[in-house]
N, C-alpha and C positions, 0 to 999 in steps of 0.2 A: 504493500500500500504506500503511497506515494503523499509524503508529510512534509511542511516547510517550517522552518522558523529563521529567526535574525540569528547575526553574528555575534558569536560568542570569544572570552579571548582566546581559549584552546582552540582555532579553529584556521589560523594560519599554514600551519602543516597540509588539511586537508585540500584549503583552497588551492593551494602549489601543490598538491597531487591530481585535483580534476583540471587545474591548467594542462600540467605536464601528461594529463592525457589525452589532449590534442597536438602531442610531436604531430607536426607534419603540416597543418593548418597553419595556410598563410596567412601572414602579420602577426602572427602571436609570437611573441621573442621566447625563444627556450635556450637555456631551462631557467626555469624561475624557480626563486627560492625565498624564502621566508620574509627571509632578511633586506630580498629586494620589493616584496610587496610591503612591507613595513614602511622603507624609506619612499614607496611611491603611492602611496593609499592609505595606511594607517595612519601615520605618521604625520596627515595634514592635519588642520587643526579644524578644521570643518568634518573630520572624516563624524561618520553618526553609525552608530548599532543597527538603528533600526535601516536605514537603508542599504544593507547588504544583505539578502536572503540567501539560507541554502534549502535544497531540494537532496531528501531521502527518499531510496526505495526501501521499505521497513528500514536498517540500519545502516544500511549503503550509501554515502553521499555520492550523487549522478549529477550535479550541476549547481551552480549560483546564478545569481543577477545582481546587479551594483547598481544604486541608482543614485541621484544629485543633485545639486542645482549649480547655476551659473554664475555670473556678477550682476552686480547693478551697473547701471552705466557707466559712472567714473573708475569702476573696478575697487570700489573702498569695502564691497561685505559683497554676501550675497544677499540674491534676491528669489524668493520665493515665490516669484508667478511662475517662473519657467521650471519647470523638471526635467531632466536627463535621465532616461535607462541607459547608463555607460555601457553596461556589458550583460547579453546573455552565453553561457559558455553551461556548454551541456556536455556528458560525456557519450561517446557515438552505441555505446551496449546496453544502450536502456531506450522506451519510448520518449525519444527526443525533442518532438512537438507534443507530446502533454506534458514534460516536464517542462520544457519554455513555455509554456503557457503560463503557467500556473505559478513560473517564477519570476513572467512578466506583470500577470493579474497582482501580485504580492506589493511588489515593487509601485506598480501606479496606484494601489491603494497606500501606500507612505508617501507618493509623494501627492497625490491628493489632503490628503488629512493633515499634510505643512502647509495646503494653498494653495498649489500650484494649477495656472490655468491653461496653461499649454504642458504639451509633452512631447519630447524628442525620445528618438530609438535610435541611438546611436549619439556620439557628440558632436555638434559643430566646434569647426576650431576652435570659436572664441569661447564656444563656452564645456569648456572639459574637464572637468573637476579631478578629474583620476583617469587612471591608464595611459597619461603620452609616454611615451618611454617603453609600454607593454607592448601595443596594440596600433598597427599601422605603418606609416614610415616618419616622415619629420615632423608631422602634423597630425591629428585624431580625424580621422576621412570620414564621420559617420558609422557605418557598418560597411565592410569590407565587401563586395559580391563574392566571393571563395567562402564568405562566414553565411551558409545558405540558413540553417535554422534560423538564423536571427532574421536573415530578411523576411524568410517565409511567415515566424512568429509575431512579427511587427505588422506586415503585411497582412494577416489574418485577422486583428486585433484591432483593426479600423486605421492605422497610418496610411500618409501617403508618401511618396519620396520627393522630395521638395529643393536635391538639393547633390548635383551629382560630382564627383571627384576624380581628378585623376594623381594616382599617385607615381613619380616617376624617380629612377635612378642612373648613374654615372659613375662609372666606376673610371679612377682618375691617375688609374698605372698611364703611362704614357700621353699625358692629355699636356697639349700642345694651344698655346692662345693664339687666337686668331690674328692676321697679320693682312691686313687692310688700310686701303686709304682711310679710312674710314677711323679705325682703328688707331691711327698712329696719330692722327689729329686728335685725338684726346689726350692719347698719352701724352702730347705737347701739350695741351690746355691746364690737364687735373691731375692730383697726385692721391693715392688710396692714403688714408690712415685707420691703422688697423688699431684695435682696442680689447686687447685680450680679457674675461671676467668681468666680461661687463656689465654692469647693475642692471636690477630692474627697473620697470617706471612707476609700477603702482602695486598694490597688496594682492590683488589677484596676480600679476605675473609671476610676483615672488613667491605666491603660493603652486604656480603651475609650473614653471620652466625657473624656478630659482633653483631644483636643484640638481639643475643640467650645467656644463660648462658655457658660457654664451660667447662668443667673437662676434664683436660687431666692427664692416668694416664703410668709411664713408668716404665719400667721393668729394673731395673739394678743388676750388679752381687754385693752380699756383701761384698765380700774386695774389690768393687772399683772396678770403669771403666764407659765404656761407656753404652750408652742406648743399649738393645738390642729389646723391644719391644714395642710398644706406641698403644694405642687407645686416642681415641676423641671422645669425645662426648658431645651433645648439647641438651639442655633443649627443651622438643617439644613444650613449651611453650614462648615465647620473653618475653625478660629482661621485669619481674615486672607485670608480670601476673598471675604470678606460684598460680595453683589452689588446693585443696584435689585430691589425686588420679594422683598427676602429673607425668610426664613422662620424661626418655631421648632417646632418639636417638642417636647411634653409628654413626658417618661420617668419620673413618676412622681406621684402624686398621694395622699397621704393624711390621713384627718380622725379623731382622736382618737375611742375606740370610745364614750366616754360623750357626744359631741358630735353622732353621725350623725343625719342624717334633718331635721337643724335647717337646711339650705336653705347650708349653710359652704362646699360644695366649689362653690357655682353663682357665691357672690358670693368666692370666691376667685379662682375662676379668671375671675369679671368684672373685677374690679380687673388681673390680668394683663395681659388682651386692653386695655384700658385704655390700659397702656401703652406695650403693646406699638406699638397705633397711634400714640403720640406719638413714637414709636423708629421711624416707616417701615416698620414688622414688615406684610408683605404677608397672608399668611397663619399660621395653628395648624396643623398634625397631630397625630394619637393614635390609640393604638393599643389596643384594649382583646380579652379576650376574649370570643368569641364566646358564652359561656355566661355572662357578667359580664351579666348584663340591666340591673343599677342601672346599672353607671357606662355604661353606651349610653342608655340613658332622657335620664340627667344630662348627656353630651355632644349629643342632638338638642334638648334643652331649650335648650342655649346655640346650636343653631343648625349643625354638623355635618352632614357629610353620607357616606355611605359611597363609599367610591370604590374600593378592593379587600378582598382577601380574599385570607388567604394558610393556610399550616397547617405543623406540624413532622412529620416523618418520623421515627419511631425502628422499629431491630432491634438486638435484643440478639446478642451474637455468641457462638458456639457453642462450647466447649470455651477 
């Protein structure tokens, strides 16, 4: 018989057993371990009991669901209109749509009962309370299309998909910056300055990506002035785990609107990869949307490649 209750503190161990039994399931980072869901979901200070549920068959844990909410607009708290189901993760030897079901029913009844008047299945970037660093690539995509229970359970449950991703990567053994007219007139205009451990801006990012490595690198003119271009990007690894082969993730990229079209975002983000390789950086990720045609154009130009696709789920909730 098939029984649900909240998170208990003994119950770490279990959760990194039903992850680690989806080896194999793209986007989920393996192997996870205790100590890494501690630092990325317990460990927040928003994290709550009642919104992680697990799912029993008689004494068998088969699955969880994590749910949440997002910021308020300045990013100073949260706010509780909006709700997030982060995660349903089921294990594949049990009945795996009535166990999501009923550990997504769980879930939208907590976050009903904090207020909340919309519901997402899946995260939007901005608002992802837990999992970046699990689940995805440099960014929280939604739900993954390879993560089919979930879309199917989402999909079943009244959502609509509101919101489609493409996740892409570059792997940057021999990656060579582009060499253009085009190109070299910049490089005479603007010079990068690069900014290793670089702070947050508000109390949500330091709750979300504080505690990843951050490089942010910006674009400025040489005789002086302001910023014209910035990228950001974040270690796929959290502070003090950085492995052989490690990686960054781009979370944000942008170029000054009287600047666009002038070739800024290709030889910014060249200079990055740059150094990134003198840093061991194995590969890039990024994550853009699927209706974003420039910045996809601008990431296959540097060499990218797609490798998923993911989407957000929202229902508004009734009364």
């Amino acid at each position: 018989m098939l029984t649900y209750r909240t998170f208990r503190n003994t119950d770490p161990p279990t959760l990194a057993a039903l992850w680690r039994s989806r080896a194999g399931q793209p986007g989920l980072l393996q192997p996870v371990s205790t100590d890494l869901l501690e630092q990325l979901i317990f460990a927040k200070t928003y994290f709550d009991y009642e919104g992680l549920v697990l799912a029993f068959d008689d004494a068998r844990p088969v699955g969880f669901a994590h749910a949440g909410f997002g910021p308020n607009a300045d990013g100073t708290r949260l706010s509780n209109e909006v709700g997030i189901t982060c995660m349903v993760l089921v294990r594949s030897d049990c009945a795996e749509a009535e166990v999501a079901a009923g550990l997504l029913e769980h879930c939208e009844n907590y976050l009903r009962s904090r207020g909340a008047k919309v519901f997402y299945g899946g995260s939007p970037p901005s608002l992802c309370p837990f999992y970046l660093g699990l689940y995805g690539g440099s960014e929280l995509p939604g739900v993954l299309d390879s993560d089919v229970i979930a879309r199917q359970t989402f999909a079943a449950s009244g959502y609509q998909e509101v919101e489609r991703s493409v996740v892409m990567r570059h792997e940057l053994g021999g990656f060579e910056s582009q060499i253009d007219r085009r190109q070299m007139q910049v490089r005479r205009q603007m010079i990068v300055e690069a900014t290793a451990d670089a702070p947050t801006q508000t109390w949500w990012e330091a709750c979300t990506i504080g505690g990843f490595d951050l490089a942010r690198f910006d674009l400025v003119p040489r005789g002086g002035g302001t910023v014209v271009a910035t990228a950001l990007f974040r270690s796929k690894e959290p502070s003090g785990t950085a492995t052989v082969g490690r990686a960054m993730g781009l979370l944000s990229l942008s170029v000054d609107e009287s600047y666009r079209r002038r070739g800024l975002a290709v030889f910014l983000l060249s200079e990055a990869f740059r150094q990134f390789l003198r840093q061991g950086i194995a590969h890039v990720e990024v994550q853009t949307l699927e209706t974003d045609h420039i910045s996809r154009k601008t990431f296959q130009k540097l060499g990218f490649q797609q490798i998923e696709q993911g989407s957000v789920w929202r229902k508004v909730v009734d009364g």
